[in-house]
C-alpha positions as CSV (number, residue, x, y, z in Angstrom):
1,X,-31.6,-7.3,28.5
2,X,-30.0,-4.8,27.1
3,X,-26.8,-5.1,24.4
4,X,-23.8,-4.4,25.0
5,X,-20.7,-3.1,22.3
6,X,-19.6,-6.0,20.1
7,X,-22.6,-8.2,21.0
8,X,-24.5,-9.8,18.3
9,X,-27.9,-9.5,17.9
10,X,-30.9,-9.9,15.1
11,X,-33.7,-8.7,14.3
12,X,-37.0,-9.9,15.5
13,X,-39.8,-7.2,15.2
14,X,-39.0,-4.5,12.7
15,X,-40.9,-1.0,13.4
16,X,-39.7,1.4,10.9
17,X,-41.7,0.3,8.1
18,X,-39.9,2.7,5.7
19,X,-36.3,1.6,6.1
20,X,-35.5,-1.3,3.5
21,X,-31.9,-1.2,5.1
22,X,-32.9,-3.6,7.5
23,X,-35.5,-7.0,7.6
24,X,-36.6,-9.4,10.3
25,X,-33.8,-12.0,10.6
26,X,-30.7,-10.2,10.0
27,X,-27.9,-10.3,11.9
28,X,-25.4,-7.4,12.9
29,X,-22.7,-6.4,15.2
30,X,-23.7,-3.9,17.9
31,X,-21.3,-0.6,17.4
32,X,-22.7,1.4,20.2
33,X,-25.3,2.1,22.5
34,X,-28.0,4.8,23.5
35,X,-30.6,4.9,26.3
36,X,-33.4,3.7,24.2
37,X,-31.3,0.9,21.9
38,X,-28.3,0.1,19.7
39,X,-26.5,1.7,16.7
40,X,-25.3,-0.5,14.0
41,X,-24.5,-0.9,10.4
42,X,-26.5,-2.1,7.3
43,X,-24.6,-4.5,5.0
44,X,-24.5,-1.4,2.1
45,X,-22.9,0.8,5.0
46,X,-26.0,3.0,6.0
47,X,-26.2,3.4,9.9
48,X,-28.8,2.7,11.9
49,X,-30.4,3.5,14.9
50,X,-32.6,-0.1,16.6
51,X,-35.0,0.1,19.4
52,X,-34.2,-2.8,21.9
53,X,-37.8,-3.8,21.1
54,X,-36.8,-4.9,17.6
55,X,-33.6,-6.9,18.4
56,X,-32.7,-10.4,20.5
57,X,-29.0,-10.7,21.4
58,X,-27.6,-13.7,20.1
59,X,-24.5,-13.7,21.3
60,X,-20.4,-12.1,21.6
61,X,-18.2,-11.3,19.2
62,X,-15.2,-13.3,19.6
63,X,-13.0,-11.9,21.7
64,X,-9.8,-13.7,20.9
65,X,-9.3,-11.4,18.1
66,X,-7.2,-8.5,17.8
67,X,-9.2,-4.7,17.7
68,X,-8.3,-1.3,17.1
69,X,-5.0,0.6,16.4
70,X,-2.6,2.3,18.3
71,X,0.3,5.0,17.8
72,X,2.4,5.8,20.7
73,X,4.4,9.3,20.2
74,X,7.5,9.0,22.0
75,X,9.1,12.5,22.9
76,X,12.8,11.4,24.3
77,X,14.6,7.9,24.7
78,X,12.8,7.2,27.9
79,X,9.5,7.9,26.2
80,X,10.4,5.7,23.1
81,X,11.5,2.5,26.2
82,X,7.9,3.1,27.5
83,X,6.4,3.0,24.1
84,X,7.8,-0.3,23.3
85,X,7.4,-2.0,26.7
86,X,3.4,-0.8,25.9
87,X,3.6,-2.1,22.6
88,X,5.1,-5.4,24.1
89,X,2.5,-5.8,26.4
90,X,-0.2,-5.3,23.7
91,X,1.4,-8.1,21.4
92,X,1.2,-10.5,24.7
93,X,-2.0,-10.1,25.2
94,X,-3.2,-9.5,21.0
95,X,-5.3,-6.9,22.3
96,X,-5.1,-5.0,19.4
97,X,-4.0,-5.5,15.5
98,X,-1.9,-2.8,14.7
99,X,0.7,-1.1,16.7
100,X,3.0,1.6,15.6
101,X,5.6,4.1,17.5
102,X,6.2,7.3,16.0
103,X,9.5,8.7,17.2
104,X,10.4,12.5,17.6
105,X,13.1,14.4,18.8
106,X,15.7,12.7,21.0
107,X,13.7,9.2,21.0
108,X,15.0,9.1,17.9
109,X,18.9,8.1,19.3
110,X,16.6,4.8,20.8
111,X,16.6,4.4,16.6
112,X,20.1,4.5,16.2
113,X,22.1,1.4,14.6
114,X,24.8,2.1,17.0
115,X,22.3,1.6,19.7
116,X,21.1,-1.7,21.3
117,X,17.7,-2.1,19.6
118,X,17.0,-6.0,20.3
119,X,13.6,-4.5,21.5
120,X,12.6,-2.9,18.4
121,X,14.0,-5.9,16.3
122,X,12.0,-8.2,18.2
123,X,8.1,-6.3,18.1
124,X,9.3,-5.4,14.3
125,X,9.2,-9.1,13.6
126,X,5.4,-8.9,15.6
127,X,4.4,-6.4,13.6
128,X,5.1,-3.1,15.3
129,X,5.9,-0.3,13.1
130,X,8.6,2.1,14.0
131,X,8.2,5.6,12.2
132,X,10.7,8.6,12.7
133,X,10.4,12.6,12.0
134,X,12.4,13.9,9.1
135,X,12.3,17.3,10.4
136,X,13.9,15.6,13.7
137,X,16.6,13.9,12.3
138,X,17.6,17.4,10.4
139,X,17.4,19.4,13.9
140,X,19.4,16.3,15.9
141,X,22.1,16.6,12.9
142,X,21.2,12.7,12.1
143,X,21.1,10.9,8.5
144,X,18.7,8.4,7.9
145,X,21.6,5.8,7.5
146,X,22.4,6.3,11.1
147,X,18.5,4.9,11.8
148,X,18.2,1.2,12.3
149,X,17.1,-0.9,9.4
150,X,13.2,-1.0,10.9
151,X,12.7,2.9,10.9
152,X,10.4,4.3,8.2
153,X,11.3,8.2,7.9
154,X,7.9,10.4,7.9
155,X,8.3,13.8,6.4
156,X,5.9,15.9,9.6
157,X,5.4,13.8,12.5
158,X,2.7,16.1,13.4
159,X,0.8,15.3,9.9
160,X,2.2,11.2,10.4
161,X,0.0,12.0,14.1
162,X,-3.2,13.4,12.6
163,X,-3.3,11.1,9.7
164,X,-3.4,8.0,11.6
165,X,-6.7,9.2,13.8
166,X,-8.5,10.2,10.9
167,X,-7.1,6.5,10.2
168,X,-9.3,5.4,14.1
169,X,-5.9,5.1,15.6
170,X,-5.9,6.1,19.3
171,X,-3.2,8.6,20.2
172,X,-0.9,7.9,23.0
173,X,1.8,10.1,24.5
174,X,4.5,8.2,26.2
């Protein structure tokens, strides 16, 4: 049978003699798959590359728990409302640990304290981060004490975007 992403699985006939990265018996968490096996991770870091003659699969990897990390870049006040019904949905169903909103442009007025931001309150207090462009609130003629308590300025959106997925964030437009 062949493994699967997140399965478990250990070792039971080693065949590359040379690698001391790996022994019969251990134990790892399947990463990804090619035609001809599985790619995982040693316990010092170094990746490897097992044939699906060498492995038995021993089970899941719970799935109850939380995985990845998201960003959502919201555009305009509509895009920032999808954004958080998104990042409301991912909190119901903890499908994944770390969920932030990155606000540019005019969904940055969703940010506003004279706005109604129950929404935002309430996924701040799950753990939803709300972050807003600098260089926005300059062109829109804002201050930062006009933002909402829960708003974290960024200096460059754009850089704020390609740090978090060098970070493994996945990107999402909204």
């Amino acid at each position: 049978m062949k493994a699967g992403k997140g399965d478990k699985v250990k070792i039971i006939k080693k065949m590359n003699d040379w690698s001391s990265d790996y022994q019969e018996g251990d134990i790892f968490t399947v990463e990804s798959t090619w035609y001809g096996g599985i790619n995982v991770t040693s316990s010092t870091g170094i990746p490897l590359s097992i044939d699906e003659i060498e492995y038995e699969i021993i089970g899941k990897e719970p799935s109850s728990q939380p995985k990845g990390k998201v960003i959502f870049h919201a555009e305009d006040k509509q895009g920032l409302e999808r954004a958080e019904q998104y990042a409301q949905k991912l909190c119901e169903e903890n499908a994944v640990c770390n969920v932030e909103i990155l606000a540019i442009n005019h969904a940055i007025k969703g940010l506003l304290s004279s706005e109604d931001n129950q929404t935002a309150f309430e996924l701040h207090a799950k753990g939803v981060k709300f972050f807003v462009c600098e260089i926005s609130i300059k062109e829109l003629e804002l201050t930062n004490a006009e933002l909402v308590s829960l708003a974290t300025t960024v200096p460059f959106g754009v850089l704020t975007l390609i740090e978090k997925q060098e970070e493994g964030y996945a990107y999402i437009r909204v």
